[in-house]
PQR file with spaces between the fields and no chain letter, atoms N, CA, C, O and H, PARSE charges and radii, in Angstrom:
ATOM       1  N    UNK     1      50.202   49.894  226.297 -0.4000 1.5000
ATOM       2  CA   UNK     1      50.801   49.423  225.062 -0.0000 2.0000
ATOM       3  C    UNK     1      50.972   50.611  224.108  0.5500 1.7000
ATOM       4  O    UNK     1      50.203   51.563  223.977 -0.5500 1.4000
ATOM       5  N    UNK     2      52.344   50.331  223.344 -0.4000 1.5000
ATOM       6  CA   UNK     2      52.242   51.582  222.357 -0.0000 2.0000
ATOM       7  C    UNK     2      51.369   51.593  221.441  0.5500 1.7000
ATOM       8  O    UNK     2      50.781   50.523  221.286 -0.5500 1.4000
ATOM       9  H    UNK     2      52.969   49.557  223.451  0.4000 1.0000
ATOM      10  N    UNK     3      50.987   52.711  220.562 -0.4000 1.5000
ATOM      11  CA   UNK     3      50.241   52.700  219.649 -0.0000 2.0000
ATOM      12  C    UNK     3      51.211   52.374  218.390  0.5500 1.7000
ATOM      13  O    UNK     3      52.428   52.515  218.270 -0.5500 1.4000
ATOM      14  H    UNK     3      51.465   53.581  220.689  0.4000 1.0000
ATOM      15  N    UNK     4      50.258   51.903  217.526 -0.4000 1.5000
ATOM      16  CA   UNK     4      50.822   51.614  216.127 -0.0000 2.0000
ATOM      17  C    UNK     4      50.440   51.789  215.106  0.5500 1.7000
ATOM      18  O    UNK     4      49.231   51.677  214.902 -0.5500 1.4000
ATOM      19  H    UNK     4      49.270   51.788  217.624  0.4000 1.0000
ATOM      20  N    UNK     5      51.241   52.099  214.168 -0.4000 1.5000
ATOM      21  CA   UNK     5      51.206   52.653  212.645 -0.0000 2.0000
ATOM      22  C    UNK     5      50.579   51.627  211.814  0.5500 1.7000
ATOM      23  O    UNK     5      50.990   50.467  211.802 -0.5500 1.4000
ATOM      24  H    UNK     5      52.223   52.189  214.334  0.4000 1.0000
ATOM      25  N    UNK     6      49.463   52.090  211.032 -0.4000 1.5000
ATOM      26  CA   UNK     6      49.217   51.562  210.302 -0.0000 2.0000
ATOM      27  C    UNK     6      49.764   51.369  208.783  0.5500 1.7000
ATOM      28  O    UNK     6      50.707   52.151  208.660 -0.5500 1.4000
ATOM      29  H    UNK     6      49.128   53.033  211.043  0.4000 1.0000
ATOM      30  N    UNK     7      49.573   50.702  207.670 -0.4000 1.5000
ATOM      31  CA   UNK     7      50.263   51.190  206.433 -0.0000 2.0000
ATOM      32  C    UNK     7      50.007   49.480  205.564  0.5500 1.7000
ATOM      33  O    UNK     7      49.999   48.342  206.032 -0.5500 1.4000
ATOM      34  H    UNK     7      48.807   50.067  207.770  0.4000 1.0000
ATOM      35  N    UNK     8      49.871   49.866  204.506 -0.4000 1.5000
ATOM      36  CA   UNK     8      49.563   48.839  203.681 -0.0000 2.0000
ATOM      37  C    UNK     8      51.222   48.401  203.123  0.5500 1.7000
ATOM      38  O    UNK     8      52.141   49.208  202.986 -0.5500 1.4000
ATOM      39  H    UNK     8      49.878   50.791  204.126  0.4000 1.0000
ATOM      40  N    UNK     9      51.284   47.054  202.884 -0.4000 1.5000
ATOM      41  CA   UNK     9      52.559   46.106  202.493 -0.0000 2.0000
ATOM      42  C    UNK     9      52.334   45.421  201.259  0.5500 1.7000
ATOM      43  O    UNK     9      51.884   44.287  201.423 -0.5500 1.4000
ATOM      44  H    UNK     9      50.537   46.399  202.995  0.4000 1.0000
ATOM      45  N    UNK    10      52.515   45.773  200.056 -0.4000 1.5000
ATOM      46  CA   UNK    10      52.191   44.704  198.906 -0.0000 2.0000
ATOM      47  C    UNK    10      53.685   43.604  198.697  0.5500 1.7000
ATOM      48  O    UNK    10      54.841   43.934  198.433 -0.5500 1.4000
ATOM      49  H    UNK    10      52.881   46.694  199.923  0.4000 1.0000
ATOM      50  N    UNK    11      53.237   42.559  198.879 -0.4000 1.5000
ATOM      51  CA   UNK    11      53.561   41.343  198.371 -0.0000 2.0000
ATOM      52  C    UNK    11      53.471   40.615  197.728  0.5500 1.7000
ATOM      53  O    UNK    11      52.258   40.422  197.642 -0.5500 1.4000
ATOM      54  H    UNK    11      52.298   42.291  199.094  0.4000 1.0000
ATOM      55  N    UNK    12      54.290   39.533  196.706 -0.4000 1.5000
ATOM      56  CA   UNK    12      53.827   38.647  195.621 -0.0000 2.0000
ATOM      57  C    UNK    12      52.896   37.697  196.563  0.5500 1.7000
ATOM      58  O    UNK    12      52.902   37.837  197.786 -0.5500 1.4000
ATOM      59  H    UNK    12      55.275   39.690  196.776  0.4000 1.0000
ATOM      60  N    UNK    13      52.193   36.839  195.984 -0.4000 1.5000
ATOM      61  CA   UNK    13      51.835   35.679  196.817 -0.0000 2.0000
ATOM      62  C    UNK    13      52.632   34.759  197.124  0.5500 1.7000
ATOM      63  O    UNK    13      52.403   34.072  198.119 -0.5500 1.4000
ATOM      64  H    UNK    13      52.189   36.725  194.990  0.4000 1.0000
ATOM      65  N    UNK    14      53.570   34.579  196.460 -0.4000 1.5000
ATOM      66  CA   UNK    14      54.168   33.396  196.643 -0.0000 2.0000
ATOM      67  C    UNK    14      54.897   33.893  198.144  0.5500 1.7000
ATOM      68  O    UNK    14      55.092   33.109  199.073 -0.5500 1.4000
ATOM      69  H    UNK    14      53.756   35.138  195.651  0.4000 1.0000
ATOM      70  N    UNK    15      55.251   35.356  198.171 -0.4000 1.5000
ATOM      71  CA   UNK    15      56.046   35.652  199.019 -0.0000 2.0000
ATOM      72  C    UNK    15      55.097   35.651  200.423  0.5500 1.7000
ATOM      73  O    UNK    15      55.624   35.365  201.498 -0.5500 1.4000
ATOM      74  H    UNK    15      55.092   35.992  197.416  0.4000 1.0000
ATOM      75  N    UNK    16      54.487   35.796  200.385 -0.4000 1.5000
ATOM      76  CA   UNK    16      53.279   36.377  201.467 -0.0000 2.0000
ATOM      77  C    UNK    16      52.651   34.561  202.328  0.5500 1.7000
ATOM      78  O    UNK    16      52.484   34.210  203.496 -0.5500 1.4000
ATOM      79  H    UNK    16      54.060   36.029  199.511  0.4000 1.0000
ATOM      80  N    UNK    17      52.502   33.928  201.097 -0.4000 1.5000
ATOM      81  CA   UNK    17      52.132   32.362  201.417 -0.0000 2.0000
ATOM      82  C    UNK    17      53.172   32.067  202.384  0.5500 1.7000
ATOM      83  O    UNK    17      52.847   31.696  203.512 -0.5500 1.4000
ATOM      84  H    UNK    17      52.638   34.213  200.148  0.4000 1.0000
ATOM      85  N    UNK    18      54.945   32.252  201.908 -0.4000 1.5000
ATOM      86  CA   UNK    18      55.629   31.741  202.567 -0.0000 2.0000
ATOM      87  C    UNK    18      55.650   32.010  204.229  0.5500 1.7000
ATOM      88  O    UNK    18      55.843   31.173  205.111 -0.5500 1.4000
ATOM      89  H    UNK    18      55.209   32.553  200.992  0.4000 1.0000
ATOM      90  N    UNK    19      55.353   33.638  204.387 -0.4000 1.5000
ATOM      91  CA   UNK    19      55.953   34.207  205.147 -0.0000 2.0000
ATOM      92  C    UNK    19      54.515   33.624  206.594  0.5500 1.7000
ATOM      93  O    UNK    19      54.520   33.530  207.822 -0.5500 1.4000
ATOM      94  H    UNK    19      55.196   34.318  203.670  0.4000 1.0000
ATOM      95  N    UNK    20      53.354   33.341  205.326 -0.4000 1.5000
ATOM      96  CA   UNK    20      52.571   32.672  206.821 -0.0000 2.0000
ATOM      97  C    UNK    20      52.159   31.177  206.950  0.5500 1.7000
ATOM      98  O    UNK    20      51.122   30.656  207.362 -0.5500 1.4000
ATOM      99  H    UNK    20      53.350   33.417  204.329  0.4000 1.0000
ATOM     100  N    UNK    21      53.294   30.670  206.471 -0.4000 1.5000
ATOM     101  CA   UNK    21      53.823   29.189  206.658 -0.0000 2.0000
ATOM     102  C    UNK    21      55.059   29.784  208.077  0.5500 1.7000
ATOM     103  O    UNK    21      55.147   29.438  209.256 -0.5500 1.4000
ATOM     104  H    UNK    21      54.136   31.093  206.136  0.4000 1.0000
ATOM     105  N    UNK    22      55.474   30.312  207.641 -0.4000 1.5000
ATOM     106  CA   UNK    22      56.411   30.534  208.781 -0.0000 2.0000
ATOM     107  C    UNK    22      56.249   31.367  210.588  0.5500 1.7000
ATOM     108  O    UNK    22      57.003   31.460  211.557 -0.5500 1.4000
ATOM     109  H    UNK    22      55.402   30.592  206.684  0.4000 1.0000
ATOM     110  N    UNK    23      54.913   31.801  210.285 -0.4000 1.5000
ATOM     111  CA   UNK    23      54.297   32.487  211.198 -0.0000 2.0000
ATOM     112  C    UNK    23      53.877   31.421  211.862  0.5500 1.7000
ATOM     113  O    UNK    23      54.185   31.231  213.038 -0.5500 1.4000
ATOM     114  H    UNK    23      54.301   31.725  209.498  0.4000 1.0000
ATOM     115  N    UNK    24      52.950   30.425  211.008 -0.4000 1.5000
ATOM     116  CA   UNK    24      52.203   29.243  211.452 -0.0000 2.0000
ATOM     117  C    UNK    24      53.573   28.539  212.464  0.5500 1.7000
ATOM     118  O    UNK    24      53.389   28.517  213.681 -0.5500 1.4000
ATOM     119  H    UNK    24      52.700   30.579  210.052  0.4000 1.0000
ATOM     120  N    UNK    25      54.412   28.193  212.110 -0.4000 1.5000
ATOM     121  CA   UNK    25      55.351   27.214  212.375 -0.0000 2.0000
ATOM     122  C    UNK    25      55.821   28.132  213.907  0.5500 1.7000
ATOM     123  O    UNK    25      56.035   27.410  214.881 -0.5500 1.4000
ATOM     124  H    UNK    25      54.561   28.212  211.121  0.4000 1.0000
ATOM     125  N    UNK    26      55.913   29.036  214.028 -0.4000 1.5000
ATOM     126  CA   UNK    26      56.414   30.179  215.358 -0.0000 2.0000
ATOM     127  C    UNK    26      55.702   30.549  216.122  0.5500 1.7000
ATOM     128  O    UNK    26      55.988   31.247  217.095 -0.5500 1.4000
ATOM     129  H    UNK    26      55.740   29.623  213.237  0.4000 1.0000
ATOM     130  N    UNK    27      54.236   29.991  215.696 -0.4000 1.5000
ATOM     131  CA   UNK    27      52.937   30.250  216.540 -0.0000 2.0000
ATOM     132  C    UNK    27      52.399   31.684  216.482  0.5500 1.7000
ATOM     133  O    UNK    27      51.543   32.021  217.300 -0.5500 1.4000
ATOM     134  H    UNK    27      54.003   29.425  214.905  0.4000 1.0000
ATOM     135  N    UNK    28      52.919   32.673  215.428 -0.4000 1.5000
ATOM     136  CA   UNK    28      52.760   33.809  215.573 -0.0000 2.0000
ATOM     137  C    UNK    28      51.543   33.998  215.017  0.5500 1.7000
ATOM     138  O    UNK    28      50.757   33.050  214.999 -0.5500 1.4000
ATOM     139  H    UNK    28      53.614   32.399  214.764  0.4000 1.0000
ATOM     140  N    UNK    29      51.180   35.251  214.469 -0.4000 1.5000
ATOM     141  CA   UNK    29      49.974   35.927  213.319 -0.0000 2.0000
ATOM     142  C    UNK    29      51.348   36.368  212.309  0.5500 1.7000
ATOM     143  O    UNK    29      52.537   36.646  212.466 -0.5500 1.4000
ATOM     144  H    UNK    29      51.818   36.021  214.483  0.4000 1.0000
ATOM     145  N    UNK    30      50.249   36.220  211.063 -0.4000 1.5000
ATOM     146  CA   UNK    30      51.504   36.894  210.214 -0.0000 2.0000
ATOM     147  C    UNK    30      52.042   38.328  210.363  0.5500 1.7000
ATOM     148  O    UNK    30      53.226   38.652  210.273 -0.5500 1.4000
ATOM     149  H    UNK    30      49.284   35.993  210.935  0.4000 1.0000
ATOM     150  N    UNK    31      50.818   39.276  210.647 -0.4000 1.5000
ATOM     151  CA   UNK    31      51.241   40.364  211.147 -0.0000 2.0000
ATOM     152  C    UNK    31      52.288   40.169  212.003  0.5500 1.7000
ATOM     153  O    UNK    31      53.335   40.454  211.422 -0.5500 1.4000
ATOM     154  H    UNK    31      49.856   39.012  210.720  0.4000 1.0000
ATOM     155  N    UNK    32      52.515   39.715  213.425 -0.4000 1.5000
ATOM     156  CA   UNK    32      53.256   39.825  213.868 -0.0000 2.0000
ATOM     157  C    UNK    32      54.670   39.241  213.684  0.5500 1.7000
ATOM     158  O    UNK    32      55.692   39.552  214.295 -0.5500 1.4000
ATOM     159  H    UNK    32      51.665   39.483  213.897  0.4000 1.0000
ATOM     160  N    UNK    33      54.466   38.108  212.474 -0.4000 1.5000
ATOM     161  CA   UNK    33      55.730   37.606  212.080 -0.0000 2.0000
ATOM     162  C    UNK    33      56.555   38.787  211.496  0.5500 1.7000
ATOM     163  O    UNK    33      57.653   39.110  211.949 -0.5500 1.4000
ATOM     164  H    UNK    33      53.636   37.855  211.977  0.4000 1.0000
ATOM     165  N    UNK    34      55.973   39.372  210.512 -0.4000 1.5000
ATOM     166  CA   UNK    34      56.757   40.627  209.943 -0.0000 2.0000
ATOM     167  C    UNK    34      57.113   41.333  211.034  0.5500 1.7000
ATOM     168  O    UNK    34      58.267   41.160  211.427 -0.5500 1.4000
ATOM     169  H    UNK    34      55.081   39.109  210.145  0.4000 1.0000
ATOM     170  N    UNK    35      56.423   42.085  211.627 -0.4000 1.5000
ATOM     171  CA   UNK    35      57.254   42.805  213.106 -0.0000 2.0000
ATOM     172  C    UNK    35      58.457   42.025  213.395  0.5500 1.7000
ATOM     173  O    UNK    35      59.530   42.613  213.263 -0.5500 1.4000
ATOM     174  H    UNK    35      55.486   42.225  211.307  0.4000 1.0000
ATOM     175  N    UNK    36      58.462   40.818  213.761 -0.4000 1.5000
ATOM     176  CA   UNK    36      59.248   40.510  215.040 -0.0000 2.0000
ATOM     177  C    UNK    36      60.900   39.993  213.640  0.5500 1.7000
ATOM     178  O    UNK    36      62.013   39.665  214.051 -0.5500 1.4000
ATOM     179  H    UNK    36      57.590   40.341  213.868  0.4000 1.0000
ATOM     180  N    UNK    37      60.466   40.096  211.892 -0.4000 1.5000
ATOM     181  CA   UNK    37      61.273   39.878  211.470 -0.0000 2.0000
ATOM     182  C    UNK    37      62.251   41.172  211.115  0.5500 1.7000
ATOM     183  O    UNK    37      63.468   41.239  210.948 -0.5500 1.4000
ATOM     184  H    UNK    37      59.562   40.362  211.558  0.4000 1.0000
ATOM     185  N    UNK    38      60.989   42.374  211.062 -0.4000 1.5000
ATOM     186  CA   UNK    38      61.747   43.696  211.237 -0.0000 2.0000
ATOM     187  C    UNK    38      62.514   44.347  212.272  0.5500 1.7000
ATOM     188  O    UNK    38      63.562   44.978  212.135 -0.5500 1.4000
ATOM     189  H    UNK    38      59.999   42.320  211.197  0.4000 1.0000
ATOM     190  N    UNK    39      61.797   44.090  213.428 -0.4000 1.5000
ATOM     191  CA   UNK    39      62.994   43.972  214.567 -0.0000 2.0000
ATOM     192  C    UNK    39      64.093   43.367  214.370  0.5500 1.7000
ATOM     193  O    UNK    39      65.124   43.931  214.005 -0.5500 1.4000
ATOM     194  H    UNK    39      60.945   43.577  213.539  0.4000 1.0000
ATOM     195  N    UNK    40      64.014   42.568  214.518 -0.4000 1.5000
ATOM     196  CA   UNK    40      65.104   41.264  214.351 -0.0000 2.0000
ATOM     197  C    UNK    40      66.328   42.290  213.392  0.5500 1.7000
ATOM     198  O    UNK    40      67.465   42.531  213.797 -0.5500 1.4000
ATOM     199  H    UNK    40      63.177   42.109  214.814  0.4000 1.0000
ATOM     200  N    UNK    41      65.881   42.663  212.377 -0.4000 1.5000
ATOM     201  CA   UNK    41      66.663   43.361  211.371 -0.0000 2.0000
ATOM     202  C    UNK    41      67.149   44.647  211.509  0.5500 1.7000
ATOM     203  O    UNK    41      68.099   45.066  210.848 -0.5500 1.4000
ATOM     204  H    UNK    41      64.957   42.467  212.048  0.4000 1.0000
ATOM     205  N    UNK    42      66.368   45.492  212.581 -0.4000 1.5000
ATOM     206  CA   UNK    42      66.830   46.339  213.205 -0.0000 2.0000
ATOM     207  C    UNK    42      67.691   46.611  214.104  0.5500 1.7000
ATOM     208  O    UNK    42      68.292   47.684  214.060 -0.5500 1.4000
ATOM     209  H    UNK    42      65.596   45.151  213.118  0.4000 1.0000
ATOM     210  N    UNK    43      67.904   45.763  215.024 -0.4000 1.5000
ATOM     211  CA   UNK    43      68.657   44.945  215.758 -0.0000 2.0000
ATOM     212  C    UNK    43      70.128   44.730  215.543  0.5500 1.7000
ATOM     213  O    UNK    43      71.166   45.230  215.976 -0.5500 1.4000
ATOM     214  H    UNK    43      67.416   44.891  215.060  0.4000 1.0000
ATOM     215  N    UNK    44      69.776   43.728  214.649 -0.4000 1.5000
ATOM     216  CA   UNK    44      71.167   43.134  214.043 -0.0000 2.0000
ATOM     217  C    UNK    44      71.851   44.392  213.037  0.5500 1.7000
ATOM     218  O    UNK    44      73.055   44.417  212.778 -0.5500 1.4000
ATOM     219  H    UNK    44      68.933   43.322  214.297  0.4000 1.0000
ATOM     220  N    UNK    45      71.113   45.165  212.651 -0.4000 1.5000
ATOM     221  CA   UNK    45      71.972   46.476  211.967 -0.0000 2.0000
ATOM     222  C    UNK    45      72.006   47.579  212.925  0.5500 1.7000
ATOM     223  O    UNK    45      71.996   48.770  212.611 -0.5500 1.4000
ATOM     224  H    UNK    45      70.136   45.145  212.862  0.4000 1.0000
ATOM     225  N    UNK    46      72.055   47.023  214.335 -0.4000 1.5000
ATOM     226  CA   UNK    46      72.254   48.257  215.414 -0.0000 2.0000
ATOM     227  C    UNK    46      71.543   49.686  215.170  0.5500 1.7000
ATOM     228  O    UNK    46      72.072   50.792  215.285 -0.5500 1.4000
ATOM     229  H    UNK    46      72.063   46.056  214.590  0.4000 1.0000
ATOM     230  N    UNK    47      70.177   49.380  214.795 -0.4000 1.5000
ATOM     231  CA   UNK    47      69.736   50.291  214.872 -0.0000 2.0000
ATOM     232  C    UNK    47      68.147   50.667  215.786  0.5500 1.7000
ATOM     233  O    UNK    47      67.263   51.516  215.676 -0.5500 1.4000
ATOM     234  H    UNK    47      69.748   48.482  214.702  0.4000 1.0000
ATOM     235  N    UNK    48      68.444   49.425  216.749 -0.4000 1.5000
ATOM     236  CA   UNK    48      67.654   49.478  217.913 -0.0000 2.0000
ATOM     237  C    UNK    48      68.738   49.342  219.117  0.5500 1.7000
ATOM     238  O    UNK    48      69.637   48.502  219.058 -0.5500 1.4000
ATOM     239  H    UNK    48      69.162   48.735  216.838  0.4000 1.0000
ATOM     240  N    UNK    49      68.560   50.372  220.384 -0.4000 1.5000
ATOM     241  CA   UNK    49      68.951   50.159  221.350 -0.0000 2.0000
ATOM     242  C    UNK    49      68.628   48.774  222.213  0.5500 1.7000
ATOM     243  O    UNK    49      67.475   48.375  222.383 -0.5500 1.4000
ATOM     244  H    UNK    49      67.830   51.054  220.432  0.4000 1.0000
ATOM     245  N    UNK    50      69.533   48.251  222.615 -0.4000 1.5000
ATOM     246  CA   UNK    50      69.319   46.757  223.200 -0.0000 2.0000
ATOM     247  C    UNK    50      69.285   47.343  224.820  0.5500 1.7000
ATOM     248  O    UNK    50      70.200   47.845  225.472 -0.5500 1.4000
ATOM     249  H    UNK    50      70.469   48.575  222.477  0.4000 1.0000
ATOM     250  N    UNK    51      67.908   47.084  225.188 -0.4000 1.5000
ATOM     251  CA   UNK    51      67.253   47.648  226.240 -0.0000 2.0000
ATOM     252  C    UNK    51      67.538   46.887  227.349  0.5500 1.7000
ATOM     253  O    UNK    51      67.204   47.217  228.487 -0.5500 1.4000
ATOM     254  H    UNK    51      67.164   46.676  224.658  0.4000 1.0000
ATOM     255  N    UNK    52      68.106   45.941  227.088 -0.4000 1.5000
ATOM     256  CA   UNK    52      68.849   45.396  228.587 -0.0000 2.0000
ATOM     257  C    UNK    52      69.887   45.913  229.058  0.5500 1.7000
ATOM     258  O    UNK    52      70.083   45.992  230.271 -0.5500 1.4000
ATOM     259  H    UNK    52      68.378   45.673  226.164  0.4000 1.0000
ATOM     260  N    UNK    53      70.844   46.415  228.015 -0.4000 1.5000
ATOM     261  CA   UNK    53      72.649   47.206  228.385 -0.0000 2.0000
ATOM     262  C    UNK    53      71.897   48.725  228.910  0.5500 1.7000
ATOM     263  O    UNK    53      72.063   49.212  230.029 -0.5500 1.4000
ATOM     264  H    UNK    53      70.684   46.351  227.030  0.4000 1.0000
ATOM     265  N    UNK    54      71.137   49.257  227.928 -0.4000 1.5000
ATOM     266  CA   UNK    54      70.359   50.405  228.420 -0.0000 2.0000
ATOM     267  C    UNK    54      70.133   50.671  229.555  0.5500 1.7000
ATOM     268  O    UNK    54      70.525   51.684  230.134 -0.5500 1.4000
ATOM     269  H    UNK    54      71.003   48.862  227.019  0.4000 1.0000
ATOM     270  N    UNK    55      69.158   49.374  230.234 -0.4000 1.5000
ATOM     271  CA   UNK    55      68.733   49.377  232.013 -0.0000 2.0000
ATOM     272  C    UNK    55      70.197   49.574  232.866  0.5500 1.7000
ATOM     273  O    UNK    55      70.329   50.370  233.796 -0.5500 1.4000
ATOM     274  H    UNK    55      68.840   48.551  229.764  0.4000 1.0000
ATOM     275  N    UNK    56      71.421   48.547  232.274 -0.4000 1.5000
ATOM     276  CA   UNK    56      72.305   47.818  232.630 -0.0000 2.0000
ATOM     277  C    UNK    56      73.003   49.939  232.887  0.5500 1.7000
ATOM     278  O    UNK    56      72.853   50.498  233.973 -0.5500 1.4000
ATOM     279  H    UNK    56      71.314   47.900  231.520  0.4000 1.0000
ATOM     280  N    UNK    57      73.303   50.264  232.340 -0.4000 1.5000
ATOM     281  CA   UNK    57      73.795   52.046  232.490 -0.0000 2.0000
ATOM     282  C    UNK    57      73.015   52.760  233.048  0.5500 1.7000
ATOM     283  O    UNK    57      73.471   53.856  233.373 -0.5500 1.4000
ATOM     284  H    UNK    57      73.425   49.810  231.458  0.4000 1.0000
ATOM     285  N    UNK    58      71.507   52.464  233.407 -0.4000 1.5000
ATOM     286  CA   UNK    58      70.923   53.656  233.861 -0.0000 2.0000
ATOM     287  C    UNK    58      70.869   54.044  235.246  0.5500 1.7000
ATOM     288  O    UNK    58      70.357   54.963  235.884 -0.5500 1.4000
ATOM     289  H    UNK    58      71.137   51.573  233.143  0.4000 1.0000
ATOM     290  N    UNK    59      71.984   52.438  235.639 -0.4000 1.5000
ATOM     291  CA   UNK    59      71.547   53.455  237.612 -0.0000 2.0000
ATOM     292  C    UNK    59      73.066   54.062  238.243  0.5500 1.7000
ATOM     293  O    UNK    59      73.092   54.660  239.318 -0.5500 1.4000
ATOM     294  H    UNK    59      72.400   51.691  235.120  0.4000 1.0000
């Protein structure tokens, strides 16, 4: 597994409550809700390689 960066995130509460209502609901941890919402955002602004087309060119 890769290693990972640590780093502190300040949030309002209200914002932070929401975001692990929504973790709850996805079965996630909130930690990992933020990841998988920063991906998500990385992604969609093409600024992650989509590692399936990747495989899909490499042979």
């Amino acid at each position: 597994m890769a290693k990972k960066k640590s780093f502190v995130l300040r949030l309002s509460p209200e914002t932070f409550k929401k975001l692990e209502k929504w973790a709850v609901d996805e079965f996630r941890s909130t930690n990992g809700q933020i990841e998988w919402i920063l991906n998500k955002a990385l992604k969609d602004a093409g600024r992650l390689k989509d590692e399936k087309k990747s495989d899909d060119h490499s042979e």
